[in-house]
C-alpha positions, 0 to 999 in steps of 0.5 A: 349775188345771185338770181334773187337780184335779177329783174325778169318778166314772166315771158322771159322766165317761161322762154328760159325754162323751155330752152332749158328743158330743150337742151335736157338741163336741170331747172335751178336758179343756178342754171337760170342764173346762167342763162340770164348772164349768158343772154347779157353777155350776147346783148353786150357783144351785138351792141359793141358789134352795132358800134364797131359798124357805125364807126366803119361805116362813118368814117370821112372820105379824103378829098385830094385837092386836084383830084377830078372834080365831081360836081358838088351836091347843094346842101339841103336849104334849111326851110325855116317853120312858119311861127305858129299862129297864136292861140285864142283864148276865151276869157276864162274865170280862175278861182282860187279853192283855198281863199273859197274853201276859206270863204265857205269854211271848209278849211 
């Protein structure tokens, strides 16, 4: 497989093509293809990096029983939503088209 199975927008192909000639390269598929893959593999490695610092930065803190104490935060009071005031409708007359399109004989 190659390039012709990529999906790529025109702004991403132009950005390509111009590092491309920055860096002194050949414009080929292959050369395309490369950096498509290359710009995945960085794309992969920030989001297991993103992960790898969530999970250390949420991870539980022991509490030791006997510890000093320190005073406790109250917990957020959940504030329940007023229920949503009921909505008013005039009367509305429904028609059904298929019966009139019948009626008329435009069916």
């Amino acid at each position: 497989m190659g390039l012709e199975t990529e999906t790529l927008s025109y702004a991403e192909v132009k950005a390509m093509g111009k590092r491309l000639r920055a860096s002194g390269r050949a414009i080929s598929n292959q050369t395309m293809l490369s950096e498509v893959r290359s710009r995945d593999r960085e794309v992969e490695e920030q989001q297991r990096r993103s992960l790898k610092h969530a999970s250390k930065v949420s991870k539980p803190v022991e509490v030791r029983p006997g510890a000093a104490s320190t005073p406790e935060q109250p917990e957020a009071e959940t504030v329940a939503e007023p229920a949503p005031a009921p909505i008013k409708v005039r009367n509305v007359r429904v028609y059904d088209y298929e019966a009139k399109k019948q009626e008329y004989d435009l069916w």
